[in-house]
C-alpha positions in Angstrom: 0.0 0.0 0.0 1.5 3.6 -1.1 -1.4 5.6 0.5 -0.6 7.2 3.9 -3.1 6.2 6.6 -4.3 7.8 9.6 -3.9 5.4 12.3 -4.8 5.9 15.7 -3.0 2.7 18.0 -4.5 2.7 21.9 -3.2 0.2 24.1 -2.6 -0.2 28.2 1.1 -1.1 27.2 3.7 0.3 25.1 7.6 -1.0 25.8 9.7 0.9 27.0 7.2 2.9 28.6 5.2 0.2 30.6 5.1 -3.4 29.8 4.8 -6.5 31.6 4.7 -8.9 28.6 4.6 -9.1 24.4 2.1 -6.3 24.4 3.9 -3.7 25.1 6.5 -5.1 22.8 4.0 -5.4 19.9 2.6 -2.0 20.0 5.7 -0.4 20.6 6.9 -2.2 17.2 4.3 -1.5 15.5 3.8 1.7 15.9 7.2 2.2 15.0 7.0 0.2 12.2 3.7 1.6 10.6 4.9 5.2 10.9 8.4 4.0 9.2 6.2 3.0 6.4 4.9 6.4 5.8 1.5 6.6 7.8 0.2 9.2 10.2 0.4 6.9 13.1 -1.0 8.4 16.5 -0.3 6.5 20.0 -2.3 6.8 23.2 -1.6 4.9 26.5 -1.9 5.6 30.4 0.3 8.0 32.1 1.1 5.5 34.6 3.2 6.7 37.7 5.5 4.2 37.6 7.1 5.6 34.2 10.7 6.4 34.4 10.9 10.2 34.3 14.3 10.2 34.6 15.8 10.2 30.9 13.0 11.4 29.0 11.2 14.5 28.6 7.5 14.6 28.4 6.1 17.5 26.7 2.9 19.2 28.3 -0.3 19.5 25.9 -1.3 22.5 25.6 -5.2 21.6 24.0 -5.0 18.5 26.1 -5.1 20.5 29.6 -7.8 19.4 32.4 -10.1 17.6 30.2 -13.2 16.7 31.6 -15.1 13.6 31.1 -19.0 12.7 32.4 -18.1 9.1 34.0 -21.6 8.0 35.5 -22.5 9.8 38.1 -19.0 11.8 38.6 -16.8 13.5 36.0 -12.9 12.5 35.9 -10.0 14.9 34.0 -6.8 14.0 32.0 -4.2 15.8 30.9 -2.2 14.9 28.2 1.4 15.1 27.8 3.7 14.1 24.5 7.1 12.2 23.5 8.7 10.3 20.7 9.3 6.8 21.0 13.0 6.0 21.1 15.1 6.0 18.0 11.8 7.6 16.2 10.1 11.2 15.6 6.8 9.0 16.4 4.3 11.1 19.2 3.1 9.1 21.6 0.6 10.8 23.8 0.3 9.5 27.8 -2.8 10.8 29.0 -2.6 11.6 33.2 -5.5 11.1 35.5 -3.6 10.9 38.7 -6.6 9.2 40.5 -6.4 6.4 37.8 -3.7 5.8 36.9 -1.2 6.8 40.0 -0.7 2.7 41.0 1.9 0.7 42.5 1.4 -1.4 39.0 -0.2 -1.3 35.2 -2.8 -4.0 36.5 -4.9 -3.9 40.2 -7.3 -5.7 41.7 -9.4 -2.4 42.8 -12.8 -1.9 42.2 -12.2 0.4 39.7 -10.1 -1.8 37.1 -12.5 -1.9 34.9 -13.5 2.1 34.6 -9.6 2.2 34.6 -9.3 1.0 31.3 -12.9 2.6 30.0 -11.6 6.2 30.8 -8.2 5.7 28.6 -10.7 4.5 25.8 -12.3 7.4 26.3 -9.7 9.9 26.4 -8.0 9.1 23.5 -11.1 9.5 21.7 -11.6 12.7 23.2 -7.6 13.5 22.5 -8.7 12.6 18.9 -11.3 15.5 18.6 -9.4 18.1 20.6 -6.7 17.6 17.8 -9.6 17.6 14.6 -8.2 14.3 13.3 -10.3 12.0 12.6 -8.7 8.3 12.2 -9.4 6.2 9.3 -8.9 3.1 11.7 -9.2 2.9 15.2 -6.8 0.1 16.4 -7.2 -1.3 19.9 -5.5 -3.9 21.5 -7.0 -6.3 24.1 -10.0 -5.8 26.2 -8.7 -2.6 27.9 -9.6 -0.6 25.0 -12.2 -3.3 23.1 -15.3 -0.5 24.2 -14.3 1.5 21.6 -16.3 0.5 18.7 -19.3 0.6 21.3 -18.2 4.4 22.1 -18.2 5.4 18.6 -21.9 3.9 17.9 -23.1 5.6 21.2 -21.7 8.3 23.1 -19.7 9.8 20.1 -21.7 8.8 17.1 -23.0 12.5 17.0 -19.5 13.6 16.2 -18.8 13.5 12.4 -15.1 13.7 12.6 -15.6 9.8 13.0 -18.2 9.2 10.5 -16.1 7.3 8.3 -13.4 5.8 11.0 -13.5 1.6 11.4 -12.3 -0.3 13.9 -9.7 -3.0 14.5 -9.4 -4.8 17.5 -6.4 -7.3 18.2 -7.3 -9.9 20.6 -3.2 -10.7 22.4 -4.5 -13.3 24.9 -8.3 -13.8 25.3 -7.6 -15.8 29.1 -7.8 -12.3 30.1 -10.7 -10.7 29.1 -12.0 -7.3 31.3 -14.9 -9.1 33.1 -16.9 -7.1 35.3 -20.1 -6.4 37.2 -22.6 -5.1 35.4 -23.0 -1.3 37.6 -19.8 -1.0 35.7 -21.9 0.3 33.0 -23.2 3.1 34.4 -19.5 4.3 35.5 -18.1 3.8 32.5 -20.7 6.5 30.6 -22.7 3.8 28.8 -25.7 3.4 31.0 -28.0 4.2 28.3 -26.7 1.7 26.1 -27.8 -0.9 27.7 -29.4 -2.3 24.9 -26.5 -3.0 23.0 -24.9 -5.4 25.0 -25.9 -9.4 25.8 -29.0 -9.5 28.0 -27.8 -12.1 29.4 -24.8 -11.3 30.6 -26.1 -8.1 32.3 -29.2 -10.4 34.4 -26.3 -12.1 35.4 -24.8 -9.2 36.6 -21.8 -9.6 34.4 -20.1 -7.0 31.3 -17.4 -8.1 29.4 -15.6 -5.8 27.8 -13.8 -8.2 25.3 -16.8 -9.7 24.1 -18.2 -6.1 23.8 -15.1 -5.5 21.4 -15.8 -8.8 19.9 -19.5 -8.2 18.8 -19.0 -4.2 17.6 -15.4 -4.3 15.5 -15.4 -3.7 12.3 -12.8 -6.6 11.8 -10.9 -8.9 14.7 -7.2 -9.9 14.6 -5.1 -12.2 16.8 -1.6 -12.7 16.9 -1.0 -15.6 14.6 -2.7 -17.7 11.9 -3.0 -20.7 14.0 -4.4 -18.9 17.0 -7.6 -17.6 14.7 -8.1 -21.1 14.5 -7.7 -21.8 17.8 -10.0 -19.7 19.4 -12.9 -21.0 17.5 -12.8 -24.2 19.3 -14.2 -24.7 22.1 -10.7 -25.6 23.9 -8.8 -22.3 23.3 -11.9 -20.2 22.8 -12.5 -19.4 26.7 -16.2 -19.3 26.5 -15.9 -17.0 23.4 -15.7 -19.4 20.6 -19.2 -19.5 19.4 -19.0 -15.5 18.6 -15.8 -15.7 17.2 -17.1 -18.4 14.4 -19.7 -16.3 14.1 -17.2 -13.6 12.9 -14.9 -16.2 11.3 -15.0 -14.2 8.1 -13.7 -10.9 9.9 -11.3 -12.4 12.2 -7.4 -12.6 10.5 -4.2 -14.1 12.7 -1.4 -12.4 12.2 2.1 -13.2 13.2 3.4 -10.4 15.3 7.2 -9.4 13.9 10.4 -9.0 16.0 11.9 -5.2 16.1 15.3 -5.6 14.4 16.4 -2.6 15.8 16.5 -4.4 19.1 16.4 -8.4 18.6 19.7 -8.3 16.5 22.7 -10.2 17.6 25.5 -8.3 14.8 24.2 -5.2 16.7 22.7 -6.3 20.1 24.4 -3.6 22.7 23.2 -5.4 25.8 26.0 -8.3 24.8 29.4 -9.3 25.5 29.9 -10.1 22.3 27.7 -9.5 18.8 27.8 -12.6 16.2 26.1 -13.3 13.2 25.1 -16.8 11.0 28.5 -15.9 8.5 30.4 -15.9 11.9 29.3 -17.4 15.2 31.9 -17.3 17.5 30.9 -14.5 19.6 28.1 -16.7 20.9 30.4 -19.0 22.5 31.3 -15.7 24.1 27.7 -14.9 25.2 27.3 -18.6 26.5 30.5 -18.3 28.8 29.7 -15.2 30.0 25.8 -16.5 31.1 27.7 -19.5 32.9 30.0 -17.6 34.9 27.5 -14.8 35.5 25.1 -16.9 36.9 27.4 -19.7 38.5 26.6 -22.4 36.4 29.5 -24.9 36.0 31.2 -24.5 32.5 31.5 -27.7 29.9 31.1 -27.6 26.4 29.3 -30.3 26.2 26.6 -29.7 28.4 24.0 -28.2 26.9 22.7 -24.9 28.0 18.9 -24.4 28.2 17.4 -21.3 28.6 14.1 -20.1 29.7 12.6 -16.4 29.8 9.1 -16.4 30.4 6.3 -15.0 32.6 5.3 -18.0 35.2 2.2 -18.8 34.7 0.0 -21.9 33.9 -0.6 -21.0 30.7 3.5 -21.4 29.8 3.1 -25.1 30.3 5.8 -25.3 33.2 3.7 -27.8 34.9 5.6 -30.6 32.8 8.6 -29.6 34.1 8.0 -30.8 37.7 8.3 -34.2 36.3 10.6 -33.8 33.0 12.9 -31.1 34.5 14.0 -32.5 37.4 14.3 -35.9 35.6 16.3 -34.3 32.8 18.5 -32.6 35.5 19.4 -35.8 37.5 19.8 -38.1 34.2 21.4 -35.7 31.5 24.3 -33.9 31.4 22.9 -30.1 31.1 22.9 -26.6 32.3 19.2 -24.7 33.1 19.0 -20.9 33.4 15.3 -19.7 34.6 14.1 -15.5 33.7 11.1 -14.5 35.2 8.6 -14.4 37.8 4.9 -15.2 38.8 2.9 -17.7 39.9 4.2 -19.0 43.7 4.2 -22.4 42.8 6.8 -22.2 40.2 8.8 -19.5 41.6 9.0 -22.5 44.6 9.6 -24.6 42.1 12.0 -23.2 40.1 14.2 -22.8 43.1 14.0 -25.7 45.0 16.0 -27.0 41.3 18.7 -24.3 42.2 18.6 -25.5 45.5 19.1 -29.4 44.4 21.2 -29.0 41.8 24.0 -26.3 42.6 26.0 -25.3 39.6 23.3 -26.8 37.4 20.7 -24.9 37.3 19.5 -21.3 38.5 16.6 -19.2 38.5 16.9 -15.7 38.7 13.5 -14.4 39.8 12.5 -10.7 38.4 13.1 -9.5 35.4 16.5 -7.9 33.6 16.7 -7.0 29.6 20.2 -7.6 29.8 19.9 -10.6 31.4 16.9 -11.7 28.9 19.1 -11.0 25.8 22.0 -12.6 27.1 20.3 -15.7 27.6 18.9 -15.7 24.4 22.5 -15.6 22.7 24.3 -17.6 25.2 21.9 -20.5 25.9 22.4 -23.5 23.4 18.7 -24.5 22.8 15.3 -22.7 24.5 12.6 -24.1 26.5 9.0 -23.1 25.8 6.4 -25.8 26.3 3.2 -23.4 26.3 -0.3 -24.8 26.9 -1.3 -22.0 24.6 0.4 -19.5 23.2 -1.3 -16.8 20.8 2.2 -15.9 19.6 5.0 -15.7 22.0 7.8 -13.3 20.7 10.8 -15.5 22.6 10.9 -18.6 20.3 11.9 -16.2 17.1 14.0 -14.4 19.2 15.6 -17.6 20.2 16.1 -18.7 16.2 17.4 -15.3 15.2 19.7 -15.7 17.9 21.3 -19.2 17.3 19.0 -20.6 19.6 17.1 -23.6 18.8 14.3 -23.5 20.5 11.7 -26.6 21.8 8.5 -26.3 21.5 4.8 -27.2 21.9 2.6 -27.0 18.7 0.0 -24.3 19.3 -0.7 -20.7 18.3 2.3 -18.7 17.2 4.8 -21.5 18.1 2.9 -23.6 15.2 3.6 -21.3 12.8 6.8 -19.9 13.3 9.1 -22.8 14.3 9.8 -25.3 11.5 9.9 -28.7 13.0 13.3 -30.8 13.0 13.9 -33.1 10.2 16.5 -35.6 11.0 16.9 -37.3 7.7 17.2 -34.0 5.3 18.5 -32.0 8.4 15.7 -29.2 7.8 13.8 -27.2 10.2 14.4 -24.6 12.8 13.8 -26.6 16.2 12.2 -29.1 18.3 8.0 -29.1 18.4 5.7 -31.6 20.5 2.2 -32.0 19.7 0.5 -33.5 23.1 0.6 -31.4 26.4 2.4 -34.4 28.1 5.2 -35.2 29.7 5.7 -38.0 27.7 5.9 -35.2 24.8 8.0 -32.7 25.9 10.4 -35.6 26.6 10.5 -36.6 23.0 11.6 -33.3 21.6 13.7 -32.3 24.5 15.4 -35.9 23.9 16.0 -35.1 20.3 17.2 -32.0 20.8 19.2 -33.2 22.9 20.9 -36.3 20.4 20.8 -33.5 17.8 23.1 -31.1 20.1 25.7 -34.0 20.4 25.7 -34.1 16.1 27.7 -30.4 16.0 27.3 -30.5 11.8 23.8 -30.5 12.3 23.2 -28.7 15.0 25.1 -25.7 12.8 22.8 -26.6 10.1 19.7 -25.4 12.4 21.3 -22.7 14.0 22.2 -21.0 11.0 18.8 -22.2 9.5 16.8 -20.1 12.6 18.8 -17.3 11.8 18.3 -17.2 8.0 14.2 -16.3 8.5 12.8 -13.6 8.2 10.6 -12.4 11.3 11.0 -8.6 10.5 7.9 -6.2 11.4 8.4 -4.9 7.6 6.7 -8.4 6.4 3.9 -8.3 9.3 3.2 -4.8 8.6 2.1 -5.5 5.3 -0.6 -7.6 6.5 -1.9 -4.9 8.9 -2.1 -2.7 5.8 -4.3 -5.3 3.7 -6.8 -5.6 6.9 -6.7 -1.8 6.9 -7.5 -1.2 3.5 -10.0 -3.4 3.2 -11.4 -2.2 6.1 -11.4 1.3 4.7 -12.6 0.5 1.2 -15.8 -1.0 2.8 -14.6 -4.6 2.0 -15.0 -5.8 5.4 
């Protein structure tokens, strides 16, 4: 597409600003990304008080001053204030409501999650009219922004500047959907649009906010082929699957892209050493300087395994408290654990530091360097996901050298090309059945493959070679736009 568009992005995340996972990643990217390509790309997100002031200067908004907005019975105010995104002359616009949006975290459990969210939905649309620009697509991201279709066809559908706007809305992980009770309405300024929304839901008390977004977008997108499939069925579809076949026509998965300017290891700043697929050798650099850093026992031929990765259910970690320890106490290998969350597997995760010393580690938290540096200094990488509507660390891992193992689901399905040993294709290890007995097999043959250092070249430098670039993804966004805007969808 040559045409500039007018894109207005709204999302409760944008990395480096706030993010606790691939969403602020994603929007971050793409925003970049889309305005790279030439379109008039605008970016709203919460002025969250937990956003490093330090190294950035945020610009007051002069039109954007004490805003006022009828909530229910009371009426809140933002203000708005502007930056760039790094490395970009991109705006993004942070809109501050101190009584919202002044939290320890992102996310609460407060009562007032749920008008949160609403009142960022709202004040970007207000932004929107304060600045005359009317966007040819709205594009919202998860259920924290999903009521926006629903705004335009209500509260705003007097205002012409949005007479010809349509609306995307990208669904990043539909286990987390914005359910909540159904006074909500009222506080959220749709208390006469009652009418719109499942009868049913509201006599139970209930308002979802995702299926709201679900039933009034102009088109649906998820984060990878596969995962549109998925969340048709009634296993991935969380109670949302019937609606979503409904919409089968509208709804488009789309593989989210890595940001080169970041994920590159010729380039990567954050490592001891950069390496590319021509010439490798500085990731025998990275992988010593994760073993020592983190007081792992050095061998070259034990495998190191890497995992970075929120600790949750979902990630499929529960296999692991049979097949890790196993692997541990049988097999000759080294485990490095990112990340934090869920009690169980923090517990978990360290009591294998505890048992095996100088075999394994978990380093609970989160550190970018650290992230990066075990994705170029880990031999092979560990994601056996229950679900997964993308996941952004398994293409990370190939463009890094790093095959990774996998379950086949969502994004991991389509972006990791299964291990032939016969022809030697493929870029790493994938399991079909969430069982131990599964992740086994793969982590076995990765494993036997590792051992086989002519191969295991050949899928390094294999995972390298493809292309997970935001310029190819981009150009699916665009097609979804157009055809959005050309009255296609």
């Amino acid at each position: 597409m040559s045409d500039s568009l007018r894109i207005c992005l709204i999302s409760a995340e944008v990395a480096p600003f706030a993010k606790t996972g691939g969403l602020g990643d994603v929007c971050g990217a793409l925003a970049r990304y889309l305005h790279r390509a030439g379109h008039d790309v605008r970016l709203f997100m919460p002025f969250y008080s937990k956003i490093d002031r330090r190294d950035r200067h945020f610009h007051p908004v002069s039109f954007l001053r004490d805003v006022p907005i009828r909530m229910g019975a009371r009426t809140l105010s933002f203000s708005g204030y502007s930056t760039t995104l790094p490395d970009t002359q991109l705006p993004i616009y942070l809109l501050h409501c101190p009584l919202l949006f002044d939290r320890e975290g992102i996310y609460t459990q407060d009562a007032d999650e749920g008008v949160r969210f609403a009142f960022l939905t709202r004040a970007a649309i207000e932004s929107c009219q304060r600045m005359g620009w009317g966007p040819q697509v709205f594009h919202v991201h998860d259920w924290h922004t999903a009521l926006l279709p629903l705004y335009l066809r209500t509260v705003y559908a007097w205002d012409t500047l949005f007479q010809h706007s349509k609306t995307l809305l990208t669904i990043h992980n539909i286990g987390y959907q914005g359910v909540f009770r159904s006074s909500l309405l009222g506080e959220a300024g749709l208390g006469e649009a009652s009418n719109f929304l499942y009868q049913e839901d509201l006599a139970a008390g209930a308002f979802n906010f995702l299926k709201t977004g679900i039933l009034y977008a102009g088109a649906l997108s998820t984060v990878s082929r596969t995962h549109a499939e998925e969340l048709q069925t009634d296993r991935y579809g969380m109670g949302l699957q019937s609606m979503l076949r409904a919409r089968g026509d509208h709804l488009f998965g789309i593989v989210n892209g890595i940001d080169d300017d970041i994920w590159d290891p010729a380039r990567d700043s954050l490592l001891p050493a950069t390496y590319s697929k021509q010439d490798l050798s500085g990731k025998g650099t990275n992988r010593g300087q994760l073993l020592s850093s983190m007081g792992l026992e050095a061998s070259r031929e034990a495998p190191v395994v890497g995992i970075v990765s929120r600790l949750t259910s979902q990630k499929g970690f529960d296999l692991l408290f049979d097949v890790g320890r196993r692997f541990l106490a049988e097999r000759d290998l080294r485990l490095v654990v990112l990340g934090n969350g869920e009690p169980r597997y923090e517990e978990f995760f360290g009591r294998l530091q505890h048992d095996f010393p100088g075999r394994a580690v978990f380093y609970r938290g989160y550190s970018e360097k650290l992230a990066h540096l075990v994705e170029a200094g880990a031999d092979m990488f560990l994601m056996p996901s229950v679900y997964e509507p993308c996941g952004l660390n398994q293409m990370y891992s190939q463009r890094y050298g790093t095959p990774p193992i996998v379950r086949k689901t969502g994004g991991l399905a389509d972006t990791v090309e299964p291990y032939n040993p016969t022809t030697g294709g493929g870029t790493g290890f994938v399991f079909e059945h969430y069982t131990p007995e599964g992740l086994s097999w793969a982590w076995d043959q990765a494993l036997s493959t590792f051992r086989n250092p002519s191969a295991w070249h050949r899928l390094m430098v294999a995972g390298m070679s493809r292309d997970f670039s935001w310029e190819t993804q981009i150009r699916e966004y665009e097609r979804v736009y157009e055809a959005l805007i050309s009255g296609r969808l």
